[in-house]
N, C-alpha and C positions, 0 to 999 in steps of 0.2 A: 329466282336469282336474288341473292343478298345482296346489301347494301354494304359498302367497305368504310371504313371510319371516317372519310374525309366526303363522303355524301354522293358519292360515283358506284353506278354498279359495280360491283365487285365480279372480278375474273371470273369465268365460269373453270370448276374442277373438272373431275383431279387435277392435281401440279403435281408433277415430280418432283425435288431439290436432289440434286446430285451434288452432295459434298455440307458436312454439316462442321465447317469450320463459322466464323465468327459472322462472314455474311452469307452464307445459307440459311444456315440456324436465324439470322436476323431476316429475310426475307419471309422464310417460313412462319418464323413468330406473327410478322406483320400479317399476312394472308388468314394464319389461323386466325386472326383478330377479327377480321371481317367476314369469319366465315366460310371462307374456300376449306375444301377436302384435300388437305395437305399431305402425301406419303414421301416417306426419307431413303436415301440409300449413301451411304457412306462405307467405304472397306474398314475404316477404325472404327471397329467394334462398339468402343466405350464412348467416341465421340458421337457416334448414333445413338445409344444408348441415352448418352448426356441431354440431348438434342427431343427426342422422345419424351424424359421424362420430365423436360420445361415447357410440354407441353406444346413444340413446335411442329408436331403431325406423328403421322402412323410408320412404321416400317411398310416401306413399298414390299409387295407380293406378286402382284398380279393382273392388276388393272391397267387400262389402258389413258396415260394421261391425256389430258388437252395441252398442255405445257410442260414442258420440260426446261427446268433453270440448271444449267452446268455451273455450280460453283468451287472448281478446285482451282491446285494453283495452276499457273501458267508452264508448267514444264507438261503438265498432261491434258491442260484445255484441248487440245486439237484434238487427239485422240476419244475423250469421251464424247464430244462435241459430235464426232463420225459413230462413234458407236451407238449414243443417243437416238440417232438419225434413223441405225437401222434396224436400231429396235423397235423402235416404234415408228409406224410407216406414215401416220396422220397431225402427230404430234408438233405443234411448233415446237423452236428448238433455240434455247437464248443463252447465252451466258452472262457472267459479272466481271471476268477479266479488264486489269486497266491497262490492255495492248491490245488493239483492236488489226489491226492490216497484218498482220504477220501469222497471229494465230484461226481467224478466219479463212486467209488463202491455204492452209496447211489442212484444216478441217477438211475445206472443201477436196482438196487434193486425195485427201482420204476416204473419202467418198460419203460426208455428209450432201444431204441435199440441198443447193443454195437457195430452191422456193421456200423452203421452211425454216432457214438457217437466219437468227436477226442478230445481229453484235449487241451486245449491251455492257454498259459500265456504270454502276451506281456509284456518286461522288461521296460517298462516306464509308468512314471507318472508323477506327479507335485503334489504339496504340497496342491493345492487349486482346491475343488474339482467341481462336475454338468455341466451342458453344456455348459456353460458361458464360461470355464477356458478350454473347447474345441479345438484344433490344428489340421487341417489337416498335420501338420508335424510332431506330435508326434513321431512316429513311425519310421521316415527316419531313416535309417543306426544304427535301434536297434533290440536285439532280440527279436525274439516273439518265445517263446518254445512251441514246439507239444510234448503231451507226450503218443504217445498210448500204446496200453496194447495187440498190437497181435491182436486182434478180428477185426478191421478195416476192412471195405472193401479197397481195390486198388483208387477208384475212387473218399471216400471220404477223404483219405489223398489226394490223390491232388488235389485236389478242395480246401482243408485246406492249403495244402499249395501257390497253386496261390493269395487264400483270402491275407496270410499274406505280398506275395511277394506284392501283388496291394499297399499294404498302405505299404511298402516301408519302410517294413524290412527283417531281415536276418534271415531264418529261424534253429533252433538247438534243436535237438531231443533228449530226454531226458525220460526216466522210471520215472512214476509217484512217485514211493517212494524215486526216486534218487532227484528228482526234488525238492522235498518237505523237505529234509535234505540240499538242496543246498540252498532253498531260506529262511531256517533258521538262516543260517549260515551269506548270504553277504545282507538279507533285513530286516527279520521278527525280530530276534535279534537285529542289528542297533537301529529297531525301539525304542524298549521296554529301550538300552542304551541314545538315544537319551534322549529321555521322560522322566526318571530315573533323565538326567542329567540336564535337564527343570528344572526338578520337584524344583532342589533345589535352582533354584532361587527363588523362590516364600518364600523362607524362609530371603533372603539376603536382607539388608537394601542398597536404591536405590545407594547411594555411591558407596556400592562397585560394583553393574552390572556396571555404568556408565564407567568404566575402562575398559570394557569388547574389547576385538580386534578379530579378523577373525578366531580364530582360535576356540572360544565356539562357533563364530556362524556359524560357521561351522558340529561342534561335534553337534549342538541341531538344525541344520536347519530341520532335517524331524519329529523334535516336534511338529510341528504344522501341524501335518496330521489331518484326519479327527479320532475321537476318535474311536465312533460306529463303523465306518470299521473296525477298525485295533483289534478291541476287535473279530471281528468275524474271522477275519482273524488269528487270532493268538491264540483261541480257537480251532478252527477248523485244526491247525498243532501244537498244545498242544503239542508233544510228543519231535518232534524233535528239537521246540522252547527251552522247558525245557532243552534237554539235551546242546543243548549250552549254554544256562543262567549258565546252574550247570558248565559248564567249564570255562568260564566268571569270575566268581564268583569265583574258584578256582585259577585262575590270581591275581583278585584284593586281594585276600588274601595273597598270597606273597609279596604284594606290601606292604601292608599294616605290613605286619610282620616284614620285611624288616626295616619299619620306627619309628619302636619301639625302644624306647633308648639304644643304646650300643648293637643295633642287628645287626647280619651281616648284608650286603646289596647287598648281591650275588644275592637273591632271586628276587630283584629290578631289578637289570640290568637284567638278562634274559631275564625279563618279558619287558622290553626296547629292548634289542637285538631280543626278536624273533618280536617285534611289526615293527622293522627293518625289516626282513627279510619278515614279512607276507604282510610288504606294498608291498615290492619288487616284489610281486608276481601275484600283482591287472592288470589287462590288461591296455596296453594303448591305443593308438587312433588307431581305427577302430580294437580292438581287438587283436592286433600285442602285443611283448614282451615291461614292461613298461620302457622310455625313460627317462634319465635324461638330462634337460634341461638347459639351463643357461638364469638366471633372470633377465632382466632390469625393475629394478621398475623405473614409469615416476610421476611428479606428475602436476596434469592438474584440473583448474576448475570445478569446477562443474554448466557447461552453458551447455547448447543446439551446438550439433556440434565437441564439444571438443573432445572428444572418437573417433569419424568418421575422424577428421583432424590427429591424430594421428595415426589411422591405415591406411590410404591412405599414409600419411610419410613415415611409413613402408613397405608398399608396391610399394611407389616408389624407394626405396632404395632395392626392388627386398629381401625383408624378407620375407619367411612366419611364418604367427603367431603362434604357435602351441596349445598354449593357452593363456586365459585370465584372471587373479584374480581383482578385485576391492576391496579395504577397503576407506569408509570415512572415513575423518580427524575429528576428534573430534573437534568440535566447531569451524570448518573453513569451507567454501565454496567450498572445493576442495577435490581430491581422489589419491588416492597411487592405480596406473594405473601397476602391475606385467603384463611383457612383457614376457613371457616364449617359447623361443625360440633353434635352434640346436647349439651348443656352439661355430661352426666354423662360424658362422655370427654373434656374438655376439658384439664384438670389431667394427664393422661396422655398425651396428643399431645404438651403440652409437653415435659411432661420426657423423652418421646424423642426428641421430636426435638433438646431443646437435647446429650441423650447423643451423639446422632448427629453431634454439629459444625454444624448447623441456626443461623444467626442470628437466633432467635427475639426480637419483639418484643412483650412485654408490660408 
């Protein structure tokens, strides 16, 4: 048995991936990386193809997996999920779908087997989707949620769980209807706000987007998801989707009432004050309570090299980074470089880096 990158034995093979869009293909990568005997099946041709030739496994033939990963989207989880099941009689049997309760009771109905059937939901993605936009490191030091239902056998939870530990994430188990009110809340919603808040550029004359700073494109970056998924995906958790929209929407209406002439504006600040407290509440790095930082914005060209000189700066002055923001300069060559670091190194970042010829702005 091999060792998987993160120092866990690695899944025993074969794995199936069923579907070599953006998180098969990135599952797959991962596993090959450690070693597993990875084989693919995907009906788009070229998408298998693509998938194969980055070197994320074999075209499946004819062996009999130990695992099988269903990664399609959510209009045909349930179905492959059963299918999965009866094709292979010993096989555990896991998906990546982010609607856990609706597409597992349907599998099962269809006559997947519930002792080998495990929900699963890896908490990452990227905005651009298929095998191309593929990462064996998707996955490092993120969650991947299991959500079973009881019925499991012993054997295909941990198989399910070695699977998630190989590609080198953290596994958190979760009740499929708990799960599905959860990913309403911090993904499925976001989404539909995002898009919402896209949408209304499309009506603004270029003028005024051209003004726009890090903080809309921030609010609209998961705009540009893929459409079709996200229509299936948020179909398919209708319920719990809805009920936060309808709370959402009950916010924005204080806001809004709040800003009516000669209205109070109690209604306002609350809805600012608890947007306060709700951030407060967001995990920070590697899941620990969230940190406040203190910010050295830098600002540095925009060449080859500039970003990497800078952070070796930092790190020869024995900083670590904690994070990173980037905003370009509107019609200049250059970028406003947010240094977000622990507040008691703060005062000494600076002033090495302003030694260092650094255009430090404070």
């Amino acid at each position: 048995m091999s060792e998987d990158a993160i120092g866990h034995a690695a899944v025993d093979g074969p794995v199936l991936v069923i579907g070599t869009g953006l998180i098969g293909t990135s599952i797959a990568l991962a596993l090959s990386r450690a070693g597993v005997d990875v084989a693919l099946e995907d009906g788009d041709a070229s998408a298998l193809q693509e998938a194969v030739y980055r070197g994320a496994g074999s075209v499946f033939i004819d062996q009999e997996p130990s695992i099988v990963v269903v990664a399609v989207p959510p209009a045909v989880a349930a179905s492959q999920l059963a299918d999965a099941s009866h094709r292979f009689s010993t096989a555990t049997i896991t998906d990546t779908t982010s609607v856990k309760g609706h597409i597992l009771d349907e599998a099962i109905r269809l006559g997947a087997d519930h002792v080998r059937l495990v929900g699963g939901h890896p908490m990452a993605g990227r905005e651009i989707s298929g095998p191309s936009a593929a990462r064996a490191d998707l996955f490092d030091g993120r969650l991947w949620i299991m959500t079973p239902t009881g019925q499991e056998g012993e054997q295909h939870l941990a198989r399910t769980r070695r699977l998630i530990a190989t590609c080198g994430a953290a596994v958190e188990v979760m009740d499929p209807a708990e799960h599905d009110m959860g990913v309403a809340v911090v993904s499925h919603a976001p989404q539909v706000l995002a898009s919402a808040m896209a949408s209304l550029l499309t009506r603004e004359p270029a003028e005024r987007i051209k003004i726009a700073g890090q903080g809309l494109a921030d609010t609209t970056r998961i705009a540009a998801s893929d459409t079709d998924l996200w229509m299936q995906i948020l179909e398919a958790n209708a319920g719990p989707v809805s009920g936060v929209l309808t709370s959402l929407v009950e916010q924005i209406d204080r806001a809004v009432s709040s800003l009516a002439p000669e209205a109070e504006t109690a209604g306002l600040q609350d809805v600012l004050d608890q947007g306060n407290l709700g951030h407060s509440r967001l995990p920070g790095k590697h899941g620990a309570a969230a940190t406040r930082y203190a910010v050295v914005p830098v600002m540095v060209k925009d060449e080859p090299g500039e970003l990497a000189r800078l952070f070796v700066a930092a790190g020869d002055l024995g900083v670590n980074l904690e994070d990173v923001r980037i905003e370009h300069v509107l019609g200049r060559p250059s970028g406003l470089v947010d240094l977000f670091v622990q507040p008691a190194v703060r005062d000494a970042l600076v002033e090495g880096l302003e030694r260092a010829g650094f255009d430090v702005r404070t």
